[in-house]
Backbone and ligand atoms as CSV (ligand in chain L), in Angstrom:
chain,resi,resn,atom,element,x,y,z
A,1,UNK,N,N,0.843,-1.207,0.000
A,1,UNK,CA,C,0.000,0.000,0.000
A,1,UNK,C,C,0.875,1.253,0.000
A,2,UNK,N,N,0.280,2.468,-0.415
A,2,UNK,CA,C,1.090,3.189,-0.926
A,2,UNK,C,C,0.425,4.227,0.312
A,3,UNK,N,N,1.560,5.571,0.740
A,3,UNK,CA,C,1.338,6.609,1.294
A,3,UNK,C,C,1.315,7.671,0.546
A,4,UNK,N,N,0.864,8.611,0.841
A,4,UNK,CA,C,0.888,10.339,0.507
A,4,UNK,C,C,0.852,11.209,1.402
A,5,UNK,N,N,1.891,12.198,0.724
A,5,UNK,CA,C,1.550,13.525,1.192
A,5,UNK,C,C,0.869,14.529,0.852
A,6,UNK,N,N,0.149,15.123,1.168
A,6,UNK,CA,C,-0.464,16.280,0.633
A,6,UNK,C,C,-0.179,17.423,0.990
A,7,UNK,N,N,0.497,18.637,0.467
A,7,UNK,CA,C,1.515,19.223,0.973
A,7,UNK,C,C,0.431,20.743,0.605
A,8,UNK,N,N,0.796,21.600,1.316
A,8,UNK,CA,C,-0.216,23.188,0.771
A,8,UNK,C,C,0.238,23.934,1.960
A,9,UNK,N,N,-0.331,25.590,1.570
A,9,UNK,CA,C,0.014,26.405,2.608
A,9,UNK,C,C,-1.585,26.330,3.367
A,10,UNK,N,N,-2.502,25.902,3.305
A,10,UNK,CA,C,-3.954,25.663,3.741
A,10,UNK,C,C,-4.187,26.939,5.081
A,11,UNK,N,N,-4.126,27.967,4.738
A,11,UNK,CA,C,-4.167,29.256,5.361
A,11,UNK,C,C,-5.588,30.005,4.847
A,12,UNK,N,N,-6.461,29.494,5.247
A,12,UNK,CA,C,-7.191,28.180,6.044
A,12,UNK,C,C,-7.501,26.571,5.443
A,13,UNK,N,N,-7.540,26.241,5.895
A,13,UNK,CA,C,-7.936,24.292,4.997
A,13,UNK,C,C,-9.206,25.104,4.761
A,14,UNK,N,N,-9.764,24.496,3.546
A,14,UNK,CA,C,-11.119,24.861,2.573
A,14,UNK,C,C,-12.444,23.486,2.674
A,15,UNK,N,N,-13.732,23.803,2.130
A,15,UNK,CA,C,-14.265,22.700,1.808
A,15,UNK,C,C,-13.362,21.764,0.702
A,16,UNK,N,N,-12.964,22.566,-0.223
A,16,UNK,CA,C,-12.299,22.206,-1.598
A,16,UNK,C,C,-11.114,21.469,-1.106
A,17,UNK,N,N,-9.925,21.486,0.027
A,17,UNK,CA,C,-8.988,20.784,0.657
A,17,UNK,C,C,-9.955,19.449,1.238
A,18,UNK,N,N,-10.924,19.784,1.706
A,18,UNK,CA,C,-11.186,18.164,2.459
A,18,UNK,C,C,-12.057,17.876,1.624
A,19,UNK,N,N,-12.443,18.138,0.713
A,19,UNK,CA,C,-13.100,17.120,-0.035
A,19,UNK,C,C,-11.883,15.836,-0.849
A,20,UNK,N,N,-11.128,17.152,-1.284
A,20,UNK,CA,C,-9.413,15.843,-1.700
A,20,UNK,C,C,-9.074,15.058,-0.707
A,21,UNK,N,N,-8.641,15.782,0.341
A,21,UNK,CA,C,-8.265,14.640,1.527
A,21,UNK,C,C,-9.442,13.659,1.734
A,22,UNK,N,N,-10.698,13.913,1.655
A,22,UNK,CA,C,-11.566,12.515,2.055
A,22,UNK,C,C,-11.314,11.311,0.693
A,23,UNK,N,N,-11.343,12.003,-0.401
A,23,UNK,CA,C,-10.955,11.345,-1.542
A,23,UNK,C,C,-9.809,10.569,-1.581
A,24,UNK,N,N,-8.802,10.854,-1.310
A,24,UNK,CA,C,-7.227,10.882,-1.199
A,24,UNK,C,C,-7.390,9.244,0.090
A,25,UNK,N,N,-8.071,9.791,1.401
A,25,UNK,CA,C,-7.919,8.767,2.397
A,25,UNK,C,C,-8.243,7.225,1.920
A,26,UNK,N,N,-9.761,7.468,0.847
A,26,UNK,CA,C,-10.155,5.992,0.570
A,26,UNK,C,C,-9.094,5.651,-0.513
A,27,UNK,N,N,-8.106,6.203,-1.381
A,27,UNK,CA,C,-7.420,5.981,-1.954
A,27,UNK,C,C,-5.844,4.878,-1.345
A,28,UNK,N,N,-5.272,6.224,-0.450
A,28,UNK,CA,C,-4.111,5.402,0.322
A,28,UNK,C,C,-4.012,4.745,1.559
A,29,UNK,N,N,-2.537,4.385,1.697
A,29,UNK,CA,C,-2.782,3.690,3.199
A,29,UNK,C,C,-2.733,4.842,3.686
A,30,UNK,N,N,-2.230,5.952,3.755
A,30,UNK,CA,C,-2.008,6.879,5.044
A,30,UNK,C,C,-1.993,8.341,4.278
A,31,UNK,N,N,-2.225,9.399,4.503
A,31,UNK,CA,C,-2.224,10.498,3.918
A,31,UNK,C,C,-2.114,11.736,4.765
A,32,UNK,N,N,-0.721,11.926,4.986
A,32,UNK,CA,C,-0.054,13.342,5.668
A,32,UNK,C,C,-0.309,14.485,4.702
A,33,UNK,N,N,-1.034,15.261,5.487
A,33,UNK,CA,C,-1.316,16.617,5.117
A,33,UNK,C,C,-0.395,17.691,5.676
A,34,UNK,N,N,0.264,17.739,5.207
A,34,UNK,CA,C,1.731,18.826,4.794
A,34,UNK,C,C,1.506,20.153,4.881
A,35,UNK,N,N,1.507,20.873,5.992
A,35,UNK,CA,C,1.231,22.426,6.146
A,35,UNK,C,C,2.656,23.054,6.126
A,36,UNK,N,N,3.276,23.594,4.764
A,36,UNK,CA,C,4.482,24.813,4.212
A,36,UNK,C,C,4.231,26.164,5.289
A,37,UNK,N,N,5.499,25.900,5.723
A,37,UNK,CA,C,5.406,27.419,7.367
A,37,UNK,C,C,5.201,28.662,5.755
A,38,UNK,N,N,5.901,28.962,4.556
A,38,UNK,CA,C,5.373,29.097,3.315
A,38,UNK,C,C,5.523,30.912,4.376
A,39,UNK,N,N,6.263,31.576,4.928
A,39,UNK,CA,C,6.719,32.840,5.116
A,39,UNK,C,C,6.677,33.754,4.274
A,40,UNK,N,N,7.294,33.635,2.839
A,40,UNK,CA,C,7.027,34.539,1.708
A,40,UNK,C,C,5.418,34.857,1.335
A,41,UNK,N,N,4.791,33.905,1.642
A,41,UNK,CA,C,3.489,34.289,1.142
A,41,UNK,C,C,2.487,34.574,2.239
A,42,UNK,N,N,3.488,35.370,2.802
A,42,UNK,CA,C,2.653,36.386,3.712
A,42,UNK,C,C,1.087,35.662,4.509
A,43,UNK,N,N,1.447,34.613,5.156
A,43,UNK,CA,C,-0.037,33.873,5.373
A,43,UNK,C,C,-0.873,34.945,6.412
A,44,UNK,N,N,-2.394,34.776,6.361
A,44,UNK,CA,C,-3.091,35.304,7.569
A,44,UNK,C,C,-2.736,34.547,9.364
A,45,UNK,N,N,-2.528,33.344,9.011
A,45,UNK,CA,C,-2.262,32.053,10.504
A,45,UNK,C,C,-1.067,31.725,10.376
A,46,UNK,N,N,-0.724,31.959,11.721
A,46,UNK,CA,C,0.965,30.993,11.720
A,46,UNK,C,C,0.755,29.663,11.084
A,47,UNK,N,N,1.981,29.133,10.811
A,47,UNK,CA,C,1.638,27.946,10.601
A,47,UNK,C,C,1.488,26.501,11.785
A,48,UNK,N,N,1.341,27.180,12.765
A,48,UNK,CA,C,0.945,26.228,14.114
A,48,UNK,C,C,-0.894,26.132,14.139
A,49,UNK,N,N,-0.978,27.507,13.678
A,49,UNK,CA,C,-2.666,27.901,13.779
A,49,UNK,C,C,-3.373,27.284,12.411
A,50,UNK,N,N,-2.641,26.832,11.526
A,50,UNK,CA,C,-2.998,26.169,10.485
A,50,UNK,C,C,-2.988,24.772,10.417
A,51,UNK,N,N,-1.770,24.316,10.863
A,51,UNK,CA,C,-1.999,22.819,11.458
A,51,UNK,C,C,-3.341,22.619,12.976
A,52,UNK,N,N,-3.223,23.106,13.572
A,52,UNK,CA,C,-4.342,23.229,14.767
A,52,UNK,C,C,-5.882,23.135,14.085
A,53,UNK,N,N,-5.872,23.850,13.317
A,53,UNK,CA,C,-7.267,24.132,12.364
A,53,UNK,C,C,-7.605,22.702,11.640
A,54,UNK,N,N,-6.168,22.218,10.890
A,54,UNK,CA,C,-6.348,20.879,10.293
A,54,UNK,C,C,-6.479,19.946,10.608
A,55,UNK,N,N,-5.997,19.842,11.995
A,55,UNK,CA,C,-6.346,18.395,12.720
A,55,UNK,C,C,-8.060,18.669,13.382
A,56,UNK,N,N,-8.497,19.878,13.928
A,56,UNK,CA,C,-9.879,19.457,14.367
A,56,UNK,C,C,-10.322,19.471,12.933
A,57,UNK,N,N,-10.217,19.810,12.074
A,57,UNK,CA,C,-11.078,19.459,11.109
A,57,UNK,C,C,-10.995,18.118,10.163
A,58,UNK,N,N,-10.386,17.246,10.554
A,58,UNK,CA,C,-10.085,15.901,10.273
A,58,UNK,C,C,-9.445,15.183,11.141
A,59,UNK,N,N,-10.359,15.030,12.788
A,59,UNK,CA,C,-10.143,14.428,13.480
A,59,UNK,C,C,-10.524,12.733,13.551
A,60,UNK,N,N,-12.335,12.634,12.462
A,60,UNK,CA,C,-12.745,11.364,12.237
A,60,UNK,C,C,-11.970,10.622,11.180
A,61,UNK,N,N,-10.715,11.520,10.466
A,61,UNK,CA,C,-10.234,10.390,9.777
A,61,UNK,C,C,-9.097,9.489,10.479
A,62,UNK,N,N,-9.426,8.302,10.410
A,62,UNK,CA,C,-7.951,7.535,11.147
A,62,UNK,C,C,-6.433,7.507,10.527
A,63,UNK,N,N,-6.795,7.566,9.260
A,63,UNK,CA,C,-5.359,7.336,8.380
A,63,UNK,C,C,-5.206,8.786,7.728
A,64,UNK,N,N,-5.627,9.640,8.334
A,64,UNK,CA,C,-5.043,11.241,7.832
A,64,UNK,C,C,-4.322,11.881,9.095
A,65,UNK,N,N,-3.156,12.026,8.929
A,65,UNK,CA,C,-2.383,12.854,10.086
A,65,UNK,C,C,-2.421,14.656,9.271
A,66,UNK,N,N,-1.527,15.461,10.283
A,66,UNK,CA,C,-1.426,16.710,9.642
A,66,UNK,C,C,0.261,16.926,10.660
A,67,UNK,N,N,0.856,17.378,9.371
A,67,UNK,CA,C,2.338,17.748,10.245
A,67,UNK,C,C,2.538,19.169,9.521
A,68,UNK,N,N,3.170,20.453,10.546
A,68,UNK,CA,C,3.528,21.554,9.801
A,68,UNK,C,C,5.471,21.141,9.416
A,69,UNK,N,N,5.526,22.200,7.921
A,69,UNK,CA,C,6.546,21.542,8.000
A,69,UNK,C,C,8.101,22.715,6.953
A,70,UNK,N,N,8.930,22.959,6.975
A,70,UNK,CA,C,9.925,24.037,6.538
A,70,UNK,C,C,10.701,23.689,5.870
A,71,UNK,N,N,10.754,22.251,5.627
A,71,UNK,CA,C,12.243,21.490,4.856
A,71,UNK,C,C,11.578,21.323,3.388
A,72,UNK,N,N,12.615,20.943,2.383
A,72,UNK,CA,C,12.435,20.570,1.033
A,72,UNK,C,C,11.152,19.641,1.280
A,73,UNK,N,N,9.818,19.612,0.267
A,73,UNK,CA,C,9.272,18.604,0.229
A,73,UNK,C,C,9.505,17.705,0.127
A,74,UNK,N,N,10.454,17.101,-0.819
A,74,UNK,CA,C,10.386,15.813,-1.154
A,74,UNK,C,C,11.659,14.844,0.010
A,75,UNK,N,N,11.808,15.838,0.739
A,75,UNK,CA,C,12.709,15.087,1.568
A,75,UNK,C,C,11.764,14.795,2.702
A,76,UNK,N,N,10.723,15.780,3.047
A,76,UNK,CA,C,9.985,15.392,3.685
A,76,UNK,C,C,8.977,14.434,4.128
A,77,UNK,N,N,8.950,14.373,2.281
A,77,UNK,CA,C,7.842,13.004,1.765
A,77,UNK,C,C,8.225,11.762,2.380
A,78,UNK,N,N,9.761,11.795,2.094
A,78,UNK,CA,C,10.773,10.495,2.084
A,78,UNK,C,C,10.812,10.202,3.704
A,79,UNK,N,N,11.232,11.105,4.475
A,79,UNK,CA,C,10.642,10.962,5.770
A,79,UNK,C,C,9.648,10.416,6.093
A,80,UNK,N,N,8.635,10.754,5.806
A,80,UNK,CA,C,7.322,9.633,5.819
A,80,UNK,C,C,6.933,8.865,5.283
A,81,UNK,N,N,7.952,8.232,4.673
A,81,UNK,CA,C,7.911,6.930,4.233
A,81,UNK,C,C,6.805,6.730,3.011
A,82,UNK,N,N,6.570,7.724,2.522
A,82,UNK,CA,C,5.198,7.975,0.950
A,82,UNK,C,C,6.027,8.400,-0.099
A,83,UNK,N,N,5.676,8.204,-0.892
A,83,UNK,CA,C,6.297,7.400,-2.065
A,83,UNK,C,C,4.802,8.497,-3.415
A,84,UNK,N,N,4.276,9.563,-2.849
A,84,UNK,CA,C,3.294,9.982,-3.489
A,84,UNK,C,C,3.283,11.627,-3.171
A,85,UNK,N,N,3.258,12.225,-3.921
A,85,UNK,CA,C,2.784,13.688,-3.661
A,85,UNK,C,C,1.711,13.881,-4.372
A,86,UNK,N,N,0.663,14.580,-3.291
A,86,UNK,CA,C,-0.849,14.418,-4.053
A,86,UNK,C,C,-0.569,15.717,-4.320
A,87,UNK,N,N,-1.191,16.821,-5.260
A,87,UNK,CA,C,-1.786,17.801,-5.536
A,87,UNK,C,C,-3.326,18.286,-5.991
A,88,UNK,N,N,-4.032,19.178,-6.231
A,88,UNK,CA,C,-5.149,19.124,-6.790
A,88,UNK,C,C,-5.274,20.106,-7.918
A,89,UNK,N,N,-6.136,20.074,-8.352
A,89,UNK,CA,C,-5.920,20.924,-10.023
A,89,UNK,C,C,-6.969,21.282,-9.921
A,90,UNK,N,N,-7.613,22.873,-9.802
A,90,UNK,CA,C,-8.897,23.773,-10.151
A,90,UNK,C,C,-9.207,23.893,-11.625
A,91,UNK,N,N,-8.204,24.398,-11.730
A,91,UNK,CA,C,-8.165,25.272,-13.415
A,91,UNK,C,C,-7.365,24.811,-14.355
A,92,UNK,N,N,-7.389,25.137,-15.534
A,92,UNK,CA,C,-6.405,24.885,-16.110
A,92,UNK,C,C,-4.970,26.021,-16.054
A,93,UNK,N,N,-5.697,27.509,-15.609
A,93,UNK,CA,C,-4.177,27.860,-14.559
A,93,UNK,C,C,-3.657,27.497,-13.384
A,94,UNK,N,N,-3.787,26.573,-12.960
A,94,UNK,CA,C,-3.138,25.942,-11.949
A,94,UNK,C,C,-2.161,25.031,-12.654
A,95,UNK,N,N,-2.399,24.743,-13.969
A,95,UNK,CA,C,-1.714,23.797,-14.599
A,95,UNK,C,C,-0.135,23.914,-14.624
A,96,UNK,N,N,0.045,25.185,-15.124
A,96,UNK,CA,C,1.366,25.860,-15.285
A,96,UNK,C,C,2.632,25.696,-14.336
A,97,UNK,N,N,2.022,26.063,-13.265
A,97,UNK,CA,C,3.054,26.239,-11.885
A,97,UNK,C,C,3.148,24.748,-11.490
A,98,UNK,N,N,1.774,24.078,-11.100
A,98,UNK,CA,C,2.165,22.597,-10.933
A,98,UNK,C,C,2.678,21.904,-11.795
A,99,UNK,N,N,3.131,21.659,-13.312
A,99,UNK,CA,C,3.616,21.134,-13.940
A,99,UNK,C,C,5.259,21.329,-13.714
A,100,UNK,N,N,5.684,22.248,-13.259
A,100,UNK,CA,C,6.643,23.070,-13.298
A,100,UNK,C,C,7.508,22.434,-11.291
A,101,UNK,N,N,6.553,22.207,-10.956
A,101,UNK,CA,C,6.706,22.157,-9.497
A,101,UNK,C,C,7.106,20.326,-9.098
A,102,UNK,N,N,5.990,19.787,-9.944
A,102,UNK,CA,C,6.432,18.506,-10.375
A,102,UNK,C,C,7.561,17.822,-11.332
A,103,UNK,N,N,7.844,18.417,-11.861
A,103,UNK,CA,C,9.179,18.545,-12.835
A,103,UNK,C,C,10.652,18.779,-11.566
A,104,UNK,N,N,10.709,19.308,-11.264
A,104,UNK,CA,C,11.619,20.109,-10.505
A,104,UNK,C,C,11.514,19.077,-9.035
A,105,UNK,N,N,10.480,18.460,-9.041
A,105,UNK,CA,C,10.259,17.496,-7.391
A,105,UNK,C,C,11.085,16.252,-7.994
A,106,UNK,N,N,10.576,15.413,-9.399
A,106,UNK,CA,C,10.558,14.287,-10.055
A,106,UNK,C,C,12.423,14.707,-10.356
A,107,UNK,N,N,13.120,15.703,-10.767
A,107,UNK,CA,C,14.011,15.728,-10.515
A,107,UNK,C,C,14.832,15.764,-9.134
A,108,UNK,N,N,14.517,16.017,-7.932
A,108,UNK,CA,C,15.032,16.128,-6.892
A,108,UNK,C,C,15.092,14.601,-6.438
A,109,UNK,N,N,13.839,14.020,-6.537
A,109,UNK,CA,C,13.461,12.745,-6.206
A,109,UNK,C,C,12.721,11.603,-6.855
A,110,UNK,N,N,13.693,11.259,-7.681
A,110,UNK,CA,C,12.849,11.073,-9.183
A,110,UNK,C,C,12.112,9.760,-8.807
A,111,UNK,N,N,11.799,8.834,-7.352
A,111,UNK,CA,C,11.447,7.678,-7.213
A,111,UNK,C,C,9.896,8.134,-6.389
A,112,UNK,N,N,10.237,9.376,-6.465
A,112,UNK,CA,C,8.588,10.009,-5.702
A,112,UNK,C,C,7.451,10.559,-6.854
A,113,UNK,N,N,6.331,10.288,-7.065
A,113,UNK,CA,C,5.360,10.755,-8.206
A,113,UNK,C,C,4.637,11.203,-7.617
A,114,UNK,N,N,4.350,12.442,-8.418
A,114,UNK,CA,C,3.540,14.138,-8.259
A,114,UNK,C,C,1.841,13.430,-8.802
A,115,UNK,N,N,1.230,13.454,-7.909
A,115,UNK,CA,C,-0.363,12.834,-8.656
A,115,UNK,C,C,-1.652,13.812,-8.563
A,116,UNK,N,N,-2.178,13.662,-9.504
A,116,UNK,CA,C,-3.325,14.960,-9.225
A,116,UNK,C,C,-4.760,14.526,-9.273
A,117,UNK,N,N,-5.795,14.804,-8.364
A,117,UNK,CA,C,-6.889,14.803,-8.136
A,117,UNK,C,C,-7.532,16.492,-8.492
A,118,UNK,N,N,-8.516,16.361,-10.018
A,118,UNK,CA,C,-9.266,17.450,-9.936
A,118,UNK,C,C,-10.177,17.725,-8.921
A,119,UNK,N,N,-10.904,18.632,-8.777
A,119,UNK,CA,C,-11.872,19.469,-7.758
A,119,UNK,C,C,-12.816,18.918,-8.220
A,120,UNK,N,N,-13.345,19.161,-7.524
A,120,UNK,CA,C,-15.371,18.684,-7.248
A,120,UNK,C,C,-15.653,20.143,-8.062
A,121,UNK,N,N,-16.598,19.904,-8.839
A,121,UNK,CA,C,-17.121,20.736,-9.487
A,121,UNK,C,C,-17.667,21.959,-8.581
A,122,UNK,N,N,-17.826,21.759,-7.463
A,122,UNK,CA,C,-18.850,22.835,-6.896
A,122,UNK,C,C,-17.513,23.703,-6.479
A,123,UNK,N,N,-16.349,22.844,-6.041
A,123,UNK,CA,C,-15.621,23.613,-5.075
A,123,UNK,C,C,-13.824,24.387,-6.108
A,124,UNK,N,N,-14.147,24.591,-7.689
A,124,UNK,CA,C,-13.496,24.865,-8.638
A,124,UNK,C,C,-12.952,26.086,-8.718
A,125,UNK,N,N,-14.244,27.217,-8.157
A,125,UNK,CA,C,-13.458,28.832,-7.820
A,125,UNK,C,C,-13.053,28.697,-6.499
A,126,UNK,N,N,-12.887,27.884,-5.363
A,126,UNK,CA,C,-12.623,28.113,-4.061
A,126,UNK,C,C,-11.285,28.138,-3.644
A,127,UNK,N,N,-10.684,28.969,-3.076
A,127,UNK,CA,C,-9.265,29.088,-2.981
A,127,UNK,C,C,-9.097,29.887,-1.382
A,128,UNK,N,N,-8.317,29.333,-0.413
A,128,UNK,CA,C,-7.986,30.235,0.795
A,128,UNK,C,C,-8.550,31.761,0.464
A,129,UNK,N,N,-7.141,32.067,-0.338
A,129,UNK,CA,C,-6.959,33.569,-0.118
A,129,UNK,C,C,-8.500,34.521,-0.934
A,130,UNK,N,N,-8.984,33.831,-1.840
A,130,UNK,CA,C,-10.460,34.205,-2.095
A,130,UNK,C,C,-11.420,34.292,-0.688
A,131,UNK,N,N,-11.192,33.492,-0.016
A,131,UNK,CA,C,-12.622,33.343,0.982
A,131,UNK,C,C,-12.144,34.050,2.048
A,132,UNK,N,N,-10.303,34.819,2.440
A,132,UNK,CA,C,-9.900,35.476,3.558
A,132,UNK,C,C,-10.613,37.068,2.882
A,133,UNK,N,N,-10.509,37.205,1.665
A,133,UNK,CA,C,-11.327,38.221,0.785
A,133,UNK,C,C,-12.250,38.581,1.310
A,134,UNK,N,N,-13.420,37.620,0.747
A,134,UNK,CA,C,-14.742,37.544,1.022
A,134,UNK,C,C,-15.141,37.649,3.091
A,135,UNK,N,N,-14.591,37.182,3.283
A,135,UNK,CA,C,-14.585,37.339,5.019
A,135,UNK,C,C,-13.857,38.842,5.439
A,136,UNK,N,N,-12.937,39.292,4.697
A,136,UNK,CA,C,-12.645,40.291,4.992
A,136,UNK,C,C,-13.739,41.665,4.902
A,137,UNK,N,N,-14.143,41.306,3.641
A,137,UNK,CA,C,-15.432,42.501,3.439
A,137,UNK,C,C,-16.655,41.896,4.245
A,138,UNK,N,N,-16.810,41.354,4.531
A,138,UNK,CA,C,-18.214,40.567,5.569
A,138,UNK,C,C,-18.936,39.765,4.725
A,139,UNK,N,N,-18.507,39.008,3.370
A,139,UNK,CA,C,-19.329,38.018,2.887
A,139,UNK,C,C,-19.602,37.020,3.528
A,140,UNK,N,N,-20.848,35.927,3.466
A,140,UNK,CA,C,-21.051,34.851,3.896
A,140,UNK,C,C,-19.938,33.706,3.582
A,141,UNK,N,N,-19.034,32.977,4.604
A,141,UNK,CA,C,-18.246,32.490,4.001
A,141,UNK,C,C,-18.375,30.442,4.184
A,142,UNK,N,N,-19.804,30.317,5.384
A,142,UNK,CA,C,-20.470,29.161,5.293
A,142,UNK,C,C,-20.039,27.793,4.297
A,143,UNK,N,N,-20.503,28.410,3.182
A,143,UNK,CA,C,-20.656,27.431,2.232
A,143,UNK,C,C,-19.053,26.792,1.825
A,144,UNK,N,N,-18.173,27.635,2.309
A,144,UNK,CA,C,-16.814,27.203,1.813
A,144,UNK,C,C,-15.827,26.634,2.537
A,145,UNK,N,N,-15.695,27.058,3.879
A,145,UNK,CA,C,-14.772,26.144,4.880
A,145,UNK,C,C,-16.070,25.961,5.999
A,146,UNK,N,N,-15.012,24.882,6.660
A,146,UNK,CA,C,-15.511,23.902,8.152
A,146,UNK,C,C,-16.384,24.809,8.786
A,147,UNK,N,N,-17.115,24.721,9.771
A,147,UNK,CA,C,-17.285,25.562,10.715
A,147,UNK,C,C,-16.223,26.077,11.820
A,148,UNK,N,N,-15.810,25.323,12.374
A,148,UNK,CA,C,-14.145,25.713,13.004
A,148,UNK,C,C,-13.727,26.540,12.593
A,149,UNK,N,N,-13.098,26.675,11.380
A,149,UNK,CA,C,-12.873,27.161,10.424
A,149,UNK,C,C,-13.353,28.966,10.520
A,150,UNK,N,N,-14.479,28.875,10.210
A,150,UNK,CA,C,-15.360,30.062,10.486
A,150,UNK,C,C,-14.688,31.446,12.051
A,151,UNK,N,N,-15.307,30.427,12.671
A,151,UNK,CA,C,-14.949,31.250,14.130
A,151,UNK,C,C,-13.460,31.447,13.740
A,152,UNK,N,N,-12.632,30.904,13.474
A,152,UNK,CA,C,-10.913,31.513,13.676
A,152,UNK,C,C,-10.597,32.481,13.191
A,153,UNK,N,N,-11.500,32.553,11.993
A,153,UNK,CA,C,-11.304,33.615,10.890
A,153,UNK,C,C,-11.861,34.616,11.468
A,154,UNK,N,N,-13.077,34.523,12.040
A,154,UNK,CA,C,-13.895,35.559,12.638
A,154,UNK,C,C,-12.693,36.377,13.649
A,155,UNK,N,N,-11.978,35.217,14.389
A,155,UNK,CA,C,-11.472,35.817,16.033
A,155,UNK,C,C,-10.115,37.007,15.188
A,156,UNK,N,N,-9.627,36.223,14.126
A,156,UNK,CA,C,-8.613,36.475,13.500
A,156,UNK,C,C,-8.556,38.340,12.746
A,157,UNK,N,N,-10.051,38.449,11.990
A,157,UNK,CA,C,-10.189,39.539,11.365
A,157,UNK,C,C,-10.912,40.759,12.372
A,158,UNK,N,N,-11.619,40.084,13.691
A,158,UNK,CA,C,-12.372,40.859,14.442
A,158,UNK,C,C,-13.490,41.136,13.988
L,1,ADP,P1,P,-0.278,26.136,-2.222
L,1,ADP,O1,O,0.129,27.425,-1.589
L,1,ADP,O2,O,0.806,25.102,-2.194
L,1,ADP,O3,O,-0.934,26.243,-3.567
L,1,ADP,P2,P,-2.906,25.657,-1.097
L,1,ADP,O4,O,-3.195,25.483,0.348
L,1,ADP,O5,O,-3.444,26.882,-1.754
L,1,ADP,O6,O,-1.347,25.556,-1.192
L,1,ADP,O7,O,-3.387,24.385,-1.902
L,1,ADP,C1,C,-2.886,23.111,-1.639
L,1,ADP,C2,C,-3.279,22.174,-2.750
L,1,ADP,O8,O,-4.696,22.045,-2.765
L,1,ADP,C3,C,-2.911,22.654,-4.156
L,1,ADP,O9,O,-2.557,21.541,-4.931
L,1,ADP,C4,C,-4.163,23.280,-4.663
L,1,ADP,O10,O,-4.245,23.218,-6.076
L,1,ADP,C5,C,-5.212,22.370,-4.032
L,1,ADP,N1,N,-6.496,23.042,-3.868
L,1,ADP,C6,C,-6.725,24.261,-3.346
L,1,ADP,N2,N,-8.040,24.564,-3.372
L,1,ADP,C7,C,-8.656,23.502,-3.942
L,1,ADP,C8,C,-10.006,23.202,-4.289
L,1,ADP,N3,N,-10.970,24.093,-4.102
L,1,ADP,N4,N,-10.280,21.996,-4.856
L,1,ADP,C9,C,-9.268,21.120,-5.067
L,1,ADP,N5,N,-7.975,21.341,-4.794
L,1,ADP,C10,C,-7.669,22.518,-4.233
């Protein structure tokens, strides 16, 4: 049986993140969700407050852990013993950078494969930094992350 990582800056985890990870779980034996401390990109949550967020919000899965994490991915992967880097694909601009990201991994670690799960149709425009947007101006942001989720953002923006 095979492991994965699923690696992202999830500043906040989304509906659109756990719908992959529930997907992803019936798939492998084990599936580490990989939170990038990801500093340059200026996150809203440390990355302690992002892992914290990810584990109550996938506490009923048994074979999904969540580790935050600062080192090369693919060394990280190798650390956990997975042999898989999941990604997910919205758009076809997402295509670009992940093709590019996987290229550059498959060279670092050419015995590790970059695999992609598209989006659920509903959850195709949903992206973190869209819904820190939408919460920022006071949109309803319900329909798109956890409830957990909700309140942090709330405590977070005031
Ligand atoms: P990153 O900063 O590495 O892009 P994200 O947290 O934004 O991290 O996303 C992590 C992974 O989840 C990426 O592969 C991204 O394409 C995917 N993803 C993000 N939002 C969705 C969504 N709504 N549906 C499916 N996959 C998604």
């Amino acid at each position: 049986m095979v492991n994965a990582v699923y690696p992202g800056t999830f500043d906040p985890i989304t509906n659109g993140h756990l719908d992959l990870i529930k997907r992803a779980a019936k798939m492998f034996e084990h599936v580490t969700v990989a939170v990038a401390s990801n500093n340059t990109k200026n996150p809203l949550f440390d990355m302690n407050e992002r892992v914290d967020m990810a584990i109550d919000v996938l506490t009923d899965f048994e074979n999904v852990s969540v580790v935050g994490f600062d080192n090369l991915l693919v060394e990280f992967t190798e650390m956990h013993n997975a042999s898989v880097i999941l990604r997910g694909l919205r758009a076809v601009s997402d295509f670009e950078y992940e093709f590019q990201l996987a290229g550059m991994n498959r060279s670092l670690a050419p015995d590790i494969e970059t695999l992609f799960l598209t989006t659920a149709e509903q959850y195709a425009y949903l992206s973190s930094s869209l819904v820190k947007e939408v919460a920022r101006l006071g949109g309803n942001i319900t329909k798109f992350v956890p409830e957990q989720v909700i309140a942090e953002i709330e405590k977070k923006l005031g």
